[in-house]
C-alpha positions in Angstrom: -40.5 -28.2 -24.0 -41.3 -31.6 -22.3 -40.6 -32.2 -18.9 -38.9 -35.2 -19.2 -35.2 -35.2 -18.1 -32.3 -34.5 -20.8 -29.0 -36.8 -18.8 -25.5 -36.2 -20.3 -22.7 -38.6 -20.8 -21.3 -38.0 -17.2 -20.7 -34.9 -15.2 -18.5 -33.8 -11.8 -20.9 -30.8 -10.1 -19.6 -29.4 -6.5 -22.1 -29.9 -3.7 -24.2 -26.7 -3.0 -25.3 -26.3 -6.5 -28.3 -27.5 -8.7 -27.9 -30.8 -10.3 -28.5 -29.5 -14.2 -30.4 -32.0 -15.1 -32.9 -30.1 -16.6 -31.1 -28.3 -18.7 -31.4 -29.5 -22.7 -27.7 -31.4 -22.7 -28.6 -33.4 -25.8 -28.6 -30.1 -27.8 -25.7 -27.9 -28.8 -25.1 -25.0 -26.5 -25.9 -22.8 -29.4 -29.4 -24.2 -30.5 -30.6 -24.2 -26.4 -32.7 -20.5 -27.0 -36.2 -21.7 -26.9 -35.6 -25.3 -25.2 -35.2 -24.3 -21.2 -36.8 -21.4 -19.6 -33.8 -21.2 -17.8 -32.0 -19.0 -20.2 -30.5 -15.6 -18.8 -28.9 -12.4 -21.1 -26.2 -11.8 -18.9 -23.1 -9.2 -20.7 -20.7 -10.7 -21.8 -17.8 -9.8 -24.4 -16.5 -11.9 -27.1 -16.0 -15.4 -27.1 -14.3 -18.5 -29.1 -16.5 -20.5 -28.0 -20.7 -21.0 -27.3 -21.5 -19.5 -23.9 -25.0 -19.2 -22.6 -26.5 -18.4 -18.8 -28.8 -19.8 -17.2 -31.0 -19.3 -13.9 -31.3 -21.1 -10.6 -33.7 -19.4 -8.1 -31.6 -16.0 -8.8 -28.2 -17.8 -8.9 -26.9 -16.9 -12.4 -24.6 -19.9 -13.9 -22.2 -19.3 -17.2 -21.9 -22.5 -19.6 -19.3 -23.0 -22.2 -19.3 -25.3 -24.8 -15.9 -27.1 -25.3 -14.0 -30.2 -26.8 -14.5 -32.9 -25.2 -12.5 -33.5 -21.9 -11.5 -29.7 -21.9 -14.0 -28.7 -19.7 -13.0 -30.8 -17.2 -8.9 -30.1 -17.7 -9.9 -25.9 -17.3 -12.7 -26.7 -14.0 -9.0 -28.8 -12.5 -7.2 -25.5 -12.9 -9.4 -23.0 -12.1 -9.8 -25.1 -8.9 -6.4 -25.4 -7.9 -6.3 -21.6 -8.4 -9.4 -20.7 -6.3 -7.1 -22.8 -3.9 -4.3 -20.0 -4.2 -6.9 -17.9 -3.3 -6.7 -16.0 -7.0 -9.5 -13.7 -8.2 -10.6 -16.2 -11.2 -14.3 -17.1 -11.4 -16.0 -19.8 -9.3 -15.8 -23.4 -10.7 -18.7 -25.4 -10.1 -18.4 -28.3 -12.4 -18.3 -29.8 -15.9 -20.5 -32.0 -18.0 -20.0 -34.1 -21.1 -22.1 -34.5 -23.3 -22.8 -36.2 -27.3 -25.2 -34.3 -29.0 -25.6 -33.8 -33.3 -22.4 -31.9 -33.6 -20.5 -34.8 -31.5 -19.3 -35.5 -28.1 -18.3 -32.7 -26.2 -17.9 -30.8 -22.3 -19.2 -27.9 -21.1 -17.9 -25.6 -18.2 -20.3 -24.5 -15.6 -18.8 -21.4 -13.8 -20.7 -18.9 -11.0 -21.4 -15.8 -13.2 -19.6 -12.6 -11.2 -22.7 -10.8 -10.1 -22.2 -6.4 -11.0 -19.4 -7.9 -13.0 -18.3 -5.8 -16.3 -16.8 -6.5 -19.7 -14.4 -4.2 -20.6 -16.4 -3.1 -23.4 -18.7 -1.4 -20.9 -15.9 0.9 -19.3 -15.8 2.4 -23.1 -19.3 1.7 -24.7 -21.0 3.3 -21.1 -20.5 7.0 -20.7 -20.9 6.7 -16.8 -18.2 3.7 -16.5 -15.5 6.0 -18.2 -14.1 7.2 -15.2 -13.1 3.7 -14.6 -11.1 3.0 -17.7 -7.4 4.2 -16.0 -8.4 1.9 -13.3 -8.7 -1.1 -15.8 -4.9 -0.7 -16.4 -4.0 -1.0 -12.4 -6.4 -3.8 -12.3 -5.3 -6.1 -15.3 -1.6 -5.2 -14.6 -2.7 -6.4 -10.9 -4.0 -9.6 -11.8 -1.5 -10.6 -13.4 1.1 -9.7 -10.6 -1.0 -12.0 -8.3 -1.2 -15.3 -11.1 3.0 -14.8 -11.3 2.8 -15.1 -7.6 0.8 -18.2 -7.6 2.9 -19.4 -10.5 -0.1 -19.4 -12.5 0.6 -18.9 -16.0 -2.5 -17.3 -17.9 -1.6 -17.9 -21.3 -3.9 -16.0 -23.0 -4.2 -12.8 -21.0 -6.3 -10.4 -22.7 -9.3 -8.0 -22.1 -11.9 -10.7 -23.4 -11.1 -13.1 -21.0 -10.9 -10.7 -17.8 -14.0 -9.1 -16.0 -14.3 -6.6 -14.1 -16.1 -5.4 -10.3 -15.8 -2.0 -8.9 -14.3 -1.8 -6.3 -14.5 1.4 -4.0 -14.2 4.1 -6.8 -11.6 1.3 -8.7 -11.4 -1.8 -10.4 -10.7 -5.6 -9.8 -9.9 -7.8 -12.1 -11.3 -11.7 -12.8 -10.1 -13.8 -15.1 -12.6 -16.0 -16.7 -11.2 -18.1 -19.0 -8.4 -20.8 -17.9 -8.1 -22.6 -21.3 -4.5 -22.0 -22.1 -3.3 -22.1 -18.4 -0.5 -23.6 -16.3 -0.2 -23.7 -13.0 3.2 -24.4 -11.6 5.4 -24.1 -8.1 6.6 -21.0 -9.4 7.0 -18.4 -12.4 10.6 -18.3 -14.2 11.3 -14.5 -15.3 11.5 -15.9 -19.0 7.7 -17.2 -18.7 6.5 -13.8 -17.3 7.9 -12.0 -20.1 6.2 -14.2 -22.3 2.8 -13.4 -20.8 3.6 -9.8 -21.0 4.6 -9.8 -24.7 0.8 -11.6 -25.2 -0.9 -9.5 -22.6 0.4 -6.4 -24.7 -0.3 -7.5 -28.6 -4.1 -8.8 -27.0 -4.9 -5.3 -25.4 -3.7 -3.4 -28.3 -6.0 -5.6 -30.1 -9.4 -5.7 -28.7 -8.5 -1.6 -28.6 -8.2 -1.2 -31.9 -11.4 -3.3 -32.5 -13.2 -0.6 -30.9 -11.4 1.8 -32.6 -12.9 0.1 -35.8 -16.3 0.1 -34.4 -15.8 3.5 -33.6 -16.3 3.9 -30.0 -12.8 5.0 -29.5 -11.6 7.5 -31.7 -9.3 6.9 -34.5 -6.3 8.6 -32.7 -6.6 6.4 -29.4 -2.8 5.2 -28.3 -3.9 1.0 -28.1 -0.6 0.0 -28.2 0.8 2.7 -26.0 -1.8 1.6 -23.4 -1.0 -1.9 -23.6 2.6 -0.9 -22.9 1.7 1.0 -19.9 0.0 -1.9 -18.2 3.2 -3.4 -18.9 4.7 -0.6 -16.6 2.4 -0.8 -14.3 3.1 -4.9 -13.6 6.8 -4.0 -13.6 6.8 -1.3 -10.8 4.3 -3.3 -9.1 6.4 -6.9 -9.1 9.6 -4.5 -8.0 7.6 -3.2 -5.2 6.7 -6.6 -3.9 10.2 -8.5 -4.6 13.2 -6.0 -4.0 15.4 -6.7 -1.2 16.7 -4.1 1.4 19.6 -3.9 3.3 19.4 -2.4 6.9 21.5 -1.9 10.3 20.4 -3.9 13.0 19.6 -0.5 14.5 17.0 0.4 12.0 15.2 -2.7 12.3 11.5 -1.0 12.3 12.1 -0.6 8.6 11.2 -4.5 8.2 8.0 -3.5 9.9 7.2 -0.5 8.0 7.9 -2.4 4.7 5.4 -4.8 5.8 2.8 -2.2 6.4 3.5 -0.7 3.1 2.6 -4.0 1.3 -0.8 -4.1 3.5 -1.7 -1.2 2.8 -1.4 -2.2 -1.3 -3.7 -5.2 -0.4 -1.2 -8.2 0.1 -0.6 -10.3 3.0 2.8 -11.2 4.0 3.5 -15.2 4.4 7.4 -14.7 6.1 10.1 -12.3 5.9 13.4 -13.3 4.5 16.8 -12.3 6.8 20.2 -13.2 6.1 23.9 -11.4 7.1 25.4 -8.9 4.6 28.5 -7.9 6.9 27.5 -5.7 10.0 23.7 -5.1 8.1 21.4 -7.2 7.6 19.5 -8.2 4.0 16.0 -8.6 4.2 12.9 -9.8 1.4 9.2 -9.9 2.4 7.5 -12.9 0.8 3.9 -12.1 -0.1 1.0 -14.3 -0.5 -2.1 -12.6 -1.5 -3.3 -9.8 -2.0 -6.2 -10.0 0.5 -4.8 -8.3 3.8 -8.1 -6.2 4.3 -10.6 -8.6 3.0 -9.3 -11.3 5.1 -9.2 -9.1 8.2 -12.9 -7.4 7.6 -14.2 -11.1 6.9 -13.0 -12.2 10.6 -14.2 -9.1 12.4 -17.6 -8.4 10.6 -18.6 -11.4 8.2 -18.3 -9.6 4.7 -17.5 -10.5 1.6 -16.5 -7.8 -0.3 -13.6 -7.1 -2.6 -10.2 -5.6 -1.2 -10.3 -2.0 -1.5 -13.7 -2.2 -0.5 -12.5 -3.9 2.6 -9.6 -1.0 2.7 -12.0 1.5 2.7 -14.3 0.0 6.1 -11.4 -0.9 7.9 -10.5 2.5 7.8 -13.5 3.6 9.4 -13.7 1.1 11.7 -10.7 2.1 12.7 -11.6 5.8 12.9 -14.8 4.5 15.2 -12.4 2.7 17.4 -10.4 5.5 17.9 -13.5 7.9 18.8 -15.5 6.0 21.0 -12.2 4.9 23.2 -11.3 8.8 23.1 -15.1 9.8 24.1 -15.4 6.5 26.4 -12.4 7.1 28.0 -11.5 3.6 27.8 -9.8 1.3 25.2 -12.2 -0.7 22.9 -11.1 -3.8 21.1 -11.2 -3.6 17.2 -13.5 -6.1 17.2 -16.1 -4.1 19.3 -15.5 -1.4 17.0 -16.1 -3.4 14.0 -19.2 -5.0 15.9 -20.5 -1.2 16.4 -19.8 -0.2 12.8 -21.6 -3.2 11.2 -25.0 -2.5 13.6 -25.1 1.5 13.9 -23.6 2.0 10.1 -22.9 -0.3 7.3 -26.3 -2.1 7.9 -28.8 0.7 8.4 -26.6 3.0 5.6 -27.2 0.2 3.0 -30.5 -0.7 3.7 -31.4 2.0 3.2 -30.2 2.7 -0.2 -30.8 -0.4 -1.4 -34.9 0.1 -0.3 -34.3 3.5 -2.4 -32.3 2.5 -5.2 -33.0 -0.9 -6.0 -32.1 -4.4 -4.1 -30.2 -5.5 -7.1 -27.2 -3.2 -6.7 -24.3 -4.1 -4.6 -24.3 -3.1 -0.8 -20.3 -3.0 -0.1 -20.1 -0.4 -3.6 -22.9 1.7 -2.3 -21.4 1.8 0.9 -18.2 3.0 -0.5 -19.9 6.0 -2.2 -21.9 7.0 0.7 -18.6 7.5 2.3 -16.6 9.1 -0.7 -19.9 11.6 -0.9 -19.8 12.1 2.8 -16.3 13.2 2.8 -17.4 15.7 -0.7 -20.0 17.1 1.5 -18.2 17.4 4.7 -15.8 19.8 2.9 -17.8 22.0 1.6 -19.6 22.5 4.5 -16.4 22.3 6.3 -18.1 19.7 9.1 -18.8 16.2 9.5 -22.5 15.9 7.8 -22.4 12.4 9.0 -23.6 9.3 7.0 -27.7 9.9 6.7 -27.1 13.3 5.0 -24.8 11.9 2.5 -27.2 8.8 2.0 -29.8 11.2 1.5 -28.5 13.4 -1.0 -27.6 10.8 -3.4 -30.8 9.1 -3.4 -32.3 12.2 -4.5 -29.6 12.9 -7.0 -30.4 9.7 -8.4 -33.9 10.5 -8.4 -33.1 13.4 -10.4 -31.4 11.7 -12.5 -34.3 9.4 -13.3 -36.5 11.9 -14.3 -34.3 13.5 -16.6 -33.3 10.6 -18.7 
């Protein structure tokens, strides 16, 4: 490898990231193993076109190899839907480029660090316990695209990736080729993604059928028609309308709880006259209630049932320490107190024990899932250093015996 410079034909890269300019541009994606030291194996699941990863002081970038002026038509849309605030991966900019196979582009996205393939949830015995959660989570995503009157296109297991998420999963789409992004969603274009979200699932199921990691008699189709289910009660939940007395009013408040408490934030609600009641719709935006609200008290970044989780134990420290202080104490000092006395020493803790690579906000989350496992058997609060303690040596256990 030489160490001169490889330009491309033009490129649009978002400030805060490496230039690229080192990378091999005048050689197909395909051919770049042994030209750039900057090459990462990252998982990834199957792909129509050329991907490869590459490595900037830690920062793990994904490159895919397209036509020419696609890359920069997908980088516009998954741009305007980062702008919507939709879990899709992070767009940091596109190149083109003329090599021996032609002129070309080439997406450069954030790789999802602790992200997952689906594959994983089946080929990894300790990820099975996730693959129910996959349903929720693809069925959610797409929920929250319709919303944004995003429509995918090409929904399907290979172009989603997934992050735990406190004991669940969250969905990411990754791949915005076949996307449209519009005011809003007609009920006839939503079907239509569900009829291809459905025939894609059952299909990359049966592939692993074929390769045998599912066993011959596993329901693909069924399960692609439950995450159809699953989208349908969840758009109902999100979009009926009520009808109340003006003496029951509260119920508008509840029903906006309700929809926190699944994650989404409510933009207005909807009121209009029907005879001596009154009709009422909530109008959702995204569903990031509790990450939005943990980001403003503490400075996280984590996903939303992670941010569900900690804002139910900052809430649970707010209400102890006023009761034991014998004075009120702002949610903010309590989320102050949390971060100093408990997330931070809790995770670095395991992270000095199990590894710095893993994610803090997950860890965190099973600290306080094995807390409340131990508490009940020993019918007390064993608080968080017990808990952290016992499953770093149950890891270490586990080390010894594989």
């Amino acid at each position: 490898m030489s160490g001169q410079l490889e330009p491309f034909e033009g490129a649009a890269i978002r400030p805060g990231h490496p230039d690229f300019l080192d990378l091999p541009w005048r050689t197909p994606l395909s051919a770049w193993a042994g030209r750039t030291r900057r090459l990462e194996t990252m998982p990834a699941g199957e792909a129509r076109h050329p991907i490869c990863f590459v490595n900037y002081e830690g920062r793990v970038y994904a490159l895919k190899a397209l036509a020419a002026g696609a890359a920069e038509r997908e980088y516009d849309l998954l741009r305007q839907m980062v702008e919507r605030r939709l879990p899709v991966v992070q767009p940091v900019g596109h190149v083109a480029t003329r090599t021996e196979e032609g002129e070309g582009s080439v997406l450069i996205t954030r790789f999802l660090d602790h992200a997952l393939p689906y594959h994983s949830l089946f080929l990894q015995s300790g990820l099975t316990r996730y693959r129910d959660h996959l349903l929720d989570a693809l069925a959610g995503l797409l929920v929250q695209l319709h919303l944004a009157g995003v429509y995918w296109g090409d929904c399907s297991l290979f172009n989603t990736l997934f992050l735990r998420d406190a004991g669940t999963l969250k969905a990411y789409l990754v791949d915005a080729e076949t996307s449209e992004v519009h005011e809003t969603l007609s009920d006839e274009r939503r079907a239509a993604e569900l009829e291809v979200m459905e025939e894609n699932v059952a299909g990359a199921l049966l592939d692993l059928v074929a390769l045998g990691t599912l066993p011959p008699s596993y329901p693909a189709a069924e399960t692609a028609e439950d995450i159809r289910r699953r989208y349908v009660d969840l758009w109902r939940e999100i979009s009926r309308e009520e009808v109340v007395s003006p003496s029951d009013r509260y119920r508008i408040e509840e029903r906006v709880r309700a929809l926190n408490a699944l994650g989404f934030s409510v933009g207005e609600i909807e009121l209009s006259p029907a005879g001596a009641l009154l009709r009422f719709r909530v109008v959702v935006t995204d569903r990031s209630f509790h990450r939005d609200l943990l980001h403003s008290l503490t400075g996280l970044e984590v996903q939303e049932m992670q941010a569900r989780t900690m804002m139910n134990e900052i809430h649970q420290v707010r209400a102890l320490r006023s009761e034991t202080e014998n004075r009120s104490l702002s949610l903010s000092g309590a989320a102050y107190h949390w971060l100093e006395r408990l997330f931070k020493p809790t995770t670095r803790r395991l992270l000095e024990a199990l590894g710095p690579e893993l994610e803090p906000a997950e860890l965190y989350c099973q600290v306080l899932e094995h807390k409340w496992y131990l508490s009940e058997h020993a019918q007390r609060d064993v608080g968080h250093d017990a808990a952290a303690t016992d499953l770093i040596q149950r890891a270490a256990g586990e080390r010894k015996t594989s």
